[in-house]
N, C-alpha and C positions, 0 to 999 in steps of 0.2 A: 838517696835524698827524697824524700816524701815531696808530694805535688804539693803547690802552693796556689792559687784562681787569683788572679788580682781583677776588681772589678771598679770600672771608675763609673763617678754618681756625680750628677751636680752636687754642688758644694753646697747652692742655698737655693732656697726658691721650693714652689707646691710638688714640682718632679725630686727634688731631692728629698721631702717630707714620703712621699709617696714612697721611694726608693728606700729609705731606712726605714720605713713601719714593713714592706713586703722583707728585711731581710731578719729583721727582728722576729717576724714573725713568724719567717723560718728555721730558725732556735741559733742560729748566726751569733748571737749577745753581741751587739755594739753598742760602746760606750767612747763614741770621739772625743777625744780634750778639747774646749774652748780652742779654735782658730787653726786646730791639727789640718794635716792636709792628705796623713796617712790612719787609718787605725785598724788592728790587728780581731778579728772577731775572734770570740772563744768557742764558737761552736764546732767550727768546721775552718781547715787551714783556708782560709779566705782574707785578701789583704781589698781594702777597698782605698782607695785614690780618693779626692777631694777637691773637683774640677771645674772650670766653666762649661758648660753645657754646647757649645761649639768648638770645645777642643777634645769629646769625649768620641766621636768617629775619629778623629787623627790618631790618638793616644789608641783606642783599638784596633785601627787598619795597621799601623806600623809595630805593633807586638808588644808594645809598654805596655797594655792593658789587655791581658785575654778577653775581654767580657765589661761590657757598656750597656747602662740602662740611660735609653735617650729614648723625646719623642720622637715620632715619625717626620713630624712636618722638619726638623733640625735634620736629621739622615737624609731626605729627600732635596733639602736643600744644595744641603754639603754634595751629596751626590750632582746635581744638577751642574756645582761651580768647578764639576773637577770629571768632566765627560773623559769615560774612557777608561777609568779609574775601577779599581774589582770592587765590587759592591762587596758592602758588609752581609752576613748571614742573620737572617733574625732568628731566634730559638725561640721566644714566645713575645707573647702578645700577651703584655702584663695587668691590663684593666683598669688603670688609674690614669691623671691625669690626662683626660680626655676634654677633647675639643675640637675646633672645628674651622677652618681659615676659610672664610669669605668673604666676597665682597662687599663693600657698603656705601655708600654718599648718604648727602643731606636730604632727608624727608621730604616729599613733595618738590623735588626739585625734578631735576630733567635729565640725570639720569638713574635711570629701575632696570637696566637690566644688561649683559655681558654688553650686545652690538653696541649701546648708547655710550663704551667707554673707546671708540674711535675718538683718535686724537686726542684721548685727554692722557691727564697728567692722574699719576695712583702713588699716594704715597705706602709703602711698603717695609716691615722690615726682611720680608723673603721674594727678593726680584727674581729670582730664578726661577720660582715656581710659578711664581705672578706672570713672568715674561714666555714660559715655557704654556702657562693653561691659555695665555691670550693668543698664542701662535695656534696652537689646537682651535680655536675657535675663528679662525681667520681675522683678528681684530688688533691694529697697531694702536699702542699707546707708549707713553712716554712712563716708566716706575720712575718715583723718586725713593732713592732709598734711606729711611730713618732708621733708629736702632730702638728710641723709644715714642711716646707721647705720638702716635700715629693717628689717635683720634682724631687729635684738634688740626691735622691739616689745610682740612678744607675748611675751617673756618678761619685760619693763618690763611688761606689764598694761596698756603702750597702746592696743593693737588684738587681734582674733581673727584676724587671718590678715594678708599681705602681697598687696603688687601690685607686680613689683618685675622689674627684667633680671637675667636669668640668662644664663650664657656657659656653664662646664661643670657648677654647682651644687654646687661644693664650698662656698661659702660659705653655701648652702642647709644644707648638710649638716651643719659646724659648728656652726651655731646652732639646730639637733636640728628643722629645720625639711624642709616635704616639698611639692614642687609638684602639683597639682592639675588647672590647667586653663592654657591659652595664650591670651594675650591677643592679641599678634601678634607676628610675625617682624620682627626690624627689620637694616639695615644703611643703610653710609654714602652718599647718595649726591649728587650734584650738583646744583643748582636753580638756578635764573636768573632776573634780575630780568623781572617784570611789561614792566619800559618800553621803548619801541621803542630797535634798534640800528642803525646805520647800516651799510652794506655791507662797509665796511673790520673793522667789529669782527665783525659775524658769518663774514668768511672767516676772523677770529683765532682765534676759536670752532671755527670749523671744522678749523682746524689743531690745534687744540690737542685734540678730542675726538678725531681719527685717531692721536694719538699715544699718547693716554690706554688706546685699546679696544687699541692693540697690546703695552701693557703689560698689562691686564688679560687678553688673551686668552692670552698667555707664562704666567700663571701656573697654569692645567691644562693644560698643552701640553706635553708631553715628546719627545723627540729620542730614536728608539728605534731602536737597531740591532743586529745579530743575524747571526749565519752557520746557515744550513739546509740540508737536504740536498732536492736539484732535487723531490723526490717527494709532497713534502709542503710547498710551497709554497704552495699554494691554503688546507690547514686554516692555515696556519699566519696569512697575512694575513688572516685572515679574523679571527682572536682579535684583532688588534690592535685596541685600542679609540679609536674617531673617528679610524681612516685612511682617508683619500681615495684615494691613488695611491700605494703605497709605491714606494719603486726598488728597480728586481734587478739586481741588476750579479753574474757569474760570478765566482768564488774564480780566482787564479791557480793553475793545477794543479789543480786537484780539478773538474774535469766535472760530479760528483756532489752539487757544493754550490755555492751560489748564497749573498752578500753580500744583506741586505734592509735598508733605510734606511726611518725613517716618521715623520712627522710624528703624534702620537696627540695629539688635542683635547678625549681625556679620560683621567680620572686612570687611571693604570697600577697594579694593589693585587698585590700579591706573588705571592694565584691567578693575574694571567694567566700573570704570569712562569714560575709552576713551569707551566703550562698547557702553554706554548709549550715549555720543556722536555722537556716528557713529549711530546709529539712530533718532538723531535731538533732543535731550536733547541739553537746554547752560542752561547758568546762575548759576550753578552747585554749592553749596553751602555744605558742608560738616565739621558737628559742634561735639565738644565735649559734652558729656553729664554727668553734676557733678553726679547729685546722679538721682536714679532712682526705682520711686515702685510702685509697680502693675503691 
């Protein structure tokens, strides 16, 4: 019987988007039907589940689901409310949906920072973690726990402050609200069941994280090329950011300039570019790179 991976994904929401662009775009082919809750990939024997996002550690601690792409803040929570429990394995740290759970109250109000939340009320929808960083800090308060709309509490007169994921904090902002302190950093990433695999599914595994890291690696990886003059060759690769070995290949006709190709395995920001200019780089070409291995 050939190995089968089943992997559960949220169902809907920016980690589910995330999760089906990262398996797509490791040649997986998914095509779910409107409201499916199973769909079968054609790349690779990969069955993917169709899940709420808080039922995807249960689904892979108990074996229904080899393999679960969840955030971190949902695994640490789920972890927190069930002490004692064998933690999930994480295999990678996927790069998307990222974000950030901290605290926050009302602007210029009276409380700015961890101590000032003695005795108050946090409305929350992760008490565990809320209730687990405030014990770390020596500071009692009271969580309230909500599921949505956590903003507008303290202007309902439900809570003194929030515990809550922030992305850019315009929603923070909107609701005349102001962050304080960070709880943790969270993003999406891979887990794997507790229970033993046999040979044939761990080389599946195998296969399928080499393809996973060459997509995640394509995404800071840019293809950068450039015409320079022979004399300044050296400053010039040397700006290029996470090059190993560029190539030089000579200009047809021109002696005095040299063709430079590079592979850069960190982000490229506009400074280097006027950088490499300002030392007589043109032609300055700077390309996305789909997948990537080795």
């Amino acid at each position: 019987m050939k190995p089968l991976l089943r992997i559960a994904v949220q169902k809907k929401g920016r980690l589910a988007e995330g999760s089906l662009d990262l398996l797509e775009r490791a040649g997986l082919g998914i095509t779910p039907a409107p409201g499916a809750l199973t769909c079968r990939a054609r790349g690779l024997p990969v069955e993917l589940l169709f899940v709420r996002d808080d039922d995807i550690a249960a689904l892979v601690m108990r074996g229904v689901c080899d393999l679960g792409i969840a955030g971190e803040n949902t695994l640490r929570e789920e972890a927190l409310q069930a002490p004692g429990s064998t933690p999930l394995q994480t295999v990678r740290a996927l790069g998307f949906s990222r974000c950030t759970l901290k605290f926050a109250a009302p602007a210029n109000g009276s409380v700015c920072s961890v101590q000032d939340l003695q005795d108050k009320r946090i409305a929350t929808s992760y008490p565990a973690i809320t209730a687990a960083f405030l014990e770390e800090n020596g500071v009692t308060a009271q969580c309230v726990t909500l599921q949505g709309a956590v903003e507008i509490a303290p202007a309902l007169g439900i809570a003194d402050a929030i515990c809550d994921l922030v992305s850019s904090g315009a929603t923070l902002a909107a609701n005349g609200l102001e962050a304080f302190a960070t709880v943790m950093q969270s993003q999406a990433v891979l887990v794997r069941s507790p229970k033993p695999w046999d040979e044939a599914k761990e080389a599946l595994l195998a296969r399928l994280l080499r393809r996973m890291d060459g997509v995640i690696a394509s995404r800071a990886t840019k293809y950068i090329m450039l015409n320079a003059p022979k004399d300044a060759i050296d400053e010039i690769t040397a700006l290029l950011p996470g090059a190993d070995a560029p190539t030089l290949m000579p200009l047809a006709g021109r002696n005095d300039q040299m063709a430079v190709h590079a592979v850069c395995r960190e982000t490229i920001f506009w400074d280097t570019l006027e950088a490499l200019e300002a030392r007589g780089a043109h032609a300055i070409l700077v390309l996305p790179i789909e997948k990537m291995m080795g």
